[in-house]
C-alpha positions in Angstrom: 55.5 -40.6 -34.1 59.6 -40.7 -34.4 61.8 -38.3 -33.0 62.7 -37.6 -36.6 59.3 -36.2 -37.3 59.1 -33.9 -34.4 62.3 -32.4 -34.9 61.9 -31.9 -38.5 58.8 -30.1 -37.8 60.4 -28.1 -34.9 63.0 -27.4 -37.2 61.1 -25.8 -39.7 58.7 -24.2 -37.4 61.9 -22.2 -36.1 62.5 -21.1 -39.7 59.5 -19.8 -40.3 59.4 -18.7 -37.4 62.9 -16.6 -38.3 61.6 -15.8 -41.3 58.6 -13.7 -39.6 60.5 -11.6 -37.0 63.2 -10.8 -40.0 60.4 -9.8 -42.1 57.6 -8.0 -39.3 59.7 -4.9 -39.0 60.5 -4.3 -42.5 56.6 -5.1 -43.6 54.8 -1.3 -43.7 51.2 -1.0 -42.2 50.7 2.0 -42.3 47.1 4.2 -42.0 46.5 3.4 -46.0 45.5 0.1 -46.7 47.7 0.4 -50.1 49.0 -3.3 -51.8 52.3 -3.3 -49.8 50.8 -3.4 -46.6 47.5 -5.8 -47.9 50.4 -8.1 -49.3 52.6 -7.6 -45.6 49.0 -9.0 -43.8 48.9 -11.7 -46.0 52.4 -13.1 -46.1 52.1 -12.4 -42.1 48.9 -14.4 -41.9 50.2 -17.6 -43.9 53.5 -17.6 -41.8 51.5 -17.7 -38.6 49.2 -20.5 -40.1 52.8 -22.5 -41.3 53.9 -21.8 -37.6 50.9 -23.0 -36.1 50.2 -26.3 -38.0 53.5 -27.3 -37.5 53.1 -26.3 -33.5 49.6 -28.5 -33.8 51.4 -31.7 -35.2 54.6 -31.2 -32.9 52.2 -31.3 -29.6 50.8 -34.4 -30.8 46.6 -32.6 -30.6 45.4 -35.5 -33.2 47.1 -38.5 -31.6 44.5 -39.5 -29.4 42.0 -39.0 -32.3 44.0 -41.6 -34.5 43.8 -44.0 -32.2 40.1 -43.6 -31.6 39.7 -43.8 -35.4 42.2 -46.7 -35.6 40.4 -48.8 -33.2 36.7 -47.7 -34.6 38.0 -48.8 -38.1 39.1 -52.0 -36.7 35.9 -53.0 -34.8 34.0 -52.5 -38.0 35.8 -54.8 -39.7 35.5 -57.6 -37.0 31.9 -56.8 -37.2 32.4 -57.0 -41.2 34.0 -60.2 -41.0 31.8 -61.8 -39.0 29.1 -60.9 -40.8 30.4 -62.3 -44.0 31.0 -65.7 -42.3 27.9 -66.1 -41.4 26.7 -65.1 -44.9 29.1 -67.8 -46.3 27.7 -70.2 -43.9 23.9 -69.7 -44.8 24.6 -69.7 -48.8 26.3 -73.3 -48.0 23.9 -74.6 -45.9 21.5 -73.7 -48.6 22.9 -74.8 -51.5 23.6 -78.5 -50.0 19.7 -78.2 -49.3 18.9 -77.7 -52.7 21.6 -80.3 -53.9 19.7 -83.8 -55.0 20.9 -86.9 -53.7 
């Protein structure tokens, strides 16, 4: 991952970020579970989730399991490839069997 792609992420992890603690105080939940305060939890709930996946991808918590993908996904196509040669190989060999002289 570049630089570029951690600080754009850290960068707008700190604005929503901002965003929440401007917003939390002004957000009423109060006793009644009325539509302002329903709407406040749910704004509140999708800013944490913004702040968290962009916290996720800045630690790097999927790296490792790229690169274990990565290299699965290439050993199955060495096994693929080899596979097909062989294929190729026995579909020769038989047709110049079946050839007449």
């Amino acid at each position: 991952m570049t630089i570029w792609g951690k600080l754009k992420h850290a960068v707008y992890m700190l604005f929503a970020l901002g965003m929440l603690l401007y917003a939390l105080p002004m957000i009423s939940f109060s006793s009644g579970s009325s539509w302002v305060s329903l709407f406040g939890a749910a704004w509140a709930l999708f800013a944490f989730l913004v702040i968290g996946a962009h916290l996720h991808f800045i630690l790097g918590v999927d790296t490792e399991n790229k690169k274990q993908q990565e290299w699965i996904r290439q050993a199955k196509l060495r096994e693929w490839q080899l596979k097909w040669s062989k294929e190729r190989k026995t579909s020769r060999s038989l047709q110049d069997e079946s050839r007449p002289l």
